[in-house]
N, C-alpha and C positions, 0 to 999 in steps of 0.2 A: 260160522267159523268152526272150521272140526279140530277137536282136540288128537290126542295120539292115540288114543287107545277107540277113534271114530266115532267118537258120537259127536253130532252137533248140540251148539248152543243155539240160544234162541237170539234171533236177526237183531242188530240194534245199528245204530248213527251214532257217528262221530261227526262231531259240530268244529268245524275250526271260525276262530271271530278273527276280525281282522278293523281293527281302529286304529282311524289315521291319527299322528300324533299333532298337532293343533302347531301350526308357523309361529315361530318364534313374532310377539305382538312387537311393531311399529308406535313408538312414542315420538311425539314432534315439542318441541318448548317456543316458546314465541320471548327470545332473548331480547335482552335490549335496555338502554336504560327508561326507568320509569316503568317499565313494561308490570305488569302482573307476574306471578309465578304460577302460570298454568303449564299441566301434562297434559296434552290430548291423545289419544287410543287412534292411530291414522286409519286402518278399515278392516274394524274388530268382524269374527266370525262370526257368525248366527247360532254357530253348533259350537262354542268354544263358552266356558266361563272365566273370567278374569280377575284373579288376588293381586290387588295395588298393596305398597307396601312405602309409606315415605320414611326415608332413615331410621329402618329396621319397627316401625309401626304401623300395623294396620291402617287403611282408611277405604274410605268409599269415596267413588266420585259421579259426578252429578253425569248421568249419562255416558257418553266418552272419554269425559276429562275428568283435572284436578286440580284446584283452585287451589292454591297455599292462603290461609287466613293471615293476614295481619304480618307478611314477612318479615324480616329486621335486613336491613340494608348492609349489603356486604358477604350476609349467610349464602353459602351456597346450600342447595336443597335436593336431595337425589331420590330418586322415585325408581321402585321394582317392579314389574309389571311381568307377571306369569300366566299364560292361556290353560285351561284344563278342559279336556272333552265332560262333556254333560252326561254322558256315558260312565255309569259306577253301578258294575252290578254284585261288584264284591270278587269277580275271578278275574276280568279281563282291563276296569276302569278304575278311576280316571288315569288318563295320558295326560302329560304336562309338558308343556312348549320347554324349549332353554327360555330364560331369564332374559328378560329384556331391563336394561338399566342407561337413567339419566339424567344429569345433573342439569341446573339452573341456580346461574348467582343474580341476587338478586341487587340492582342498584338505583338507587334513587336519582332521578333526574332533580339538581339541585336550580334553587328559586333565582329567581331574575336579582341582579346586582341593583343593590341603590343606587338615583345616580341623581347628582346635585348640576344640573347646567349654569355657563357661568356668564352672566349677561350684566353687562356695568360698561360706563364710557370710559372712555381710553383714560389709564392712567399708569404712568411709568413701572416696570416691573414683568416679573414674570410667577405663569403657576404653573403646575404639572399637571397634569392630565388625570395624572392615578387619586389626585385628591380630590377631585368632581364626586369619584366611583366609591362604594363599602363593599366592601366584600364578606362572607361571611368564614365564620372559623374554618381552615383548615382548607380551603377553594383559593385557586388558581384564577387572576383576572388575563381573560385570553382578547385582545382585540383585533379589530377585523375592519375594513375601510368602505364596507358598507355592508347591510344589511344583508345582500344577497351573497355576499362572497362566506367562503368558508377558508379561505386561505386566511391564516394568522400571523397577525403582522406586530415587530416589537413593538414596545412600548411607545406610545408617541412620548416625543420629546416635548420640555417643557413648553406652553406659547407664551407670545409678549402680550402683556395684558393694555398695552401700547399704541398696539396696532387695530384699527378698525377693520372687522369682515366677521364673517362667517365660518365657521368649520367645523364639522362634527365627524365623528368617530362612532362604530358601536360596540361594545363590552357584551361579554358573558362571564359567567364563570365555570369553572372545569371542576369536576373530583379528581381526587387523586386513580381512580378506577380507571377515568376517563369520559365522564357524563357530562356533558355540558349543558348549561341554561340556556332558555332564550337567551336571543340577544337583545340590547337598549341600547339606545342612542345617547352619546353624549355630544352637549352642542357647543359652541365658545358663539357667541355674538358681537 
């Protein structure tokens, strides 16, 4: 390089660096009721390192993902997930992805309904149906006209406890979320 007044310096390089900035990370949740409250990493970098963050707290997670310990039913739970190049040389490093962020609520698949079947010889009268079944606080008894169906049918009507046969129904119960139990049978004999 010559100055003005011609004299040269002495020969040097000019380095330019050029780091890629790391794709905004891919989190998946596997929702559902009953389900866990895992965040999986969908197809982390090689060259990337990754700061998880659940509702503004650090954590580590077991390989790819992030198992929530011991959730409380109803919490929703939101996870931060940020890529950074492994590259930090103090001029040019680290690169940081945008923020990847996502939520999971967390809901309890609620326990199978008690159920009393009602078997006795015929005698004058009638019972409901809904008094066979217990339900538990705060749950919705949803019934259904057989096992396999998921179409939900009202309440059966009272039977005569009069009439000799057979007939069963099956019950679950619902959260107010929208979880439902297995379903049980209830029988009349």
């Amino acid at each position: 390089i010559a100055s003005k007044d011609g004299c040269d310096s002495r020969a040097g390089t000019v380095e330019n660096a050029y780091i890629k900035i790391p794709e905004k990370p891919e989190i998946t949740t596997n929702d559902g009721c009953g389900e866990a409250v895992i965040f999986t990493l969908s197809s982390p970098d090689p060259y990337s390192t990754y700061s998880w963050n659940l509702d503004g707290t650090p954590v580590t997670p077991t390989g790819n993902a992030y198992k929530v310990a011991n959730p409380v039913d109803g919490q929703t739970y939101t996870i931060n997930v940020v890529a950074s190049t492994a590259t930090d040389d103090g001029l040019y490093g680290p690169c940081k992805s945008a923020t990847e962020t996502k939520s999971q609520k967390y809901l309890v698949s609620p326990k199978v309904p008690e159920v009393t079947s009602y078997s006795a010889c015929a005698t004058p009268g009638t019972k409901a149906w809904s008094s066979l079944v217990t339900k538990d606080e705060g749950m919705t008894l949803v019934w259904f006209e057989s096992q396999g169906s998921d179409v939900e049918i009202p309440t059966p009507a009272s039977f005569n406890t009069a009439e000799v046969g057979a007939k069963s129904y099956w019950v679950a119960q619902r959260t107010t979320s929208g979880c439902y139990s297995p379903k049980v049978e209830v029988k009349v004999n």
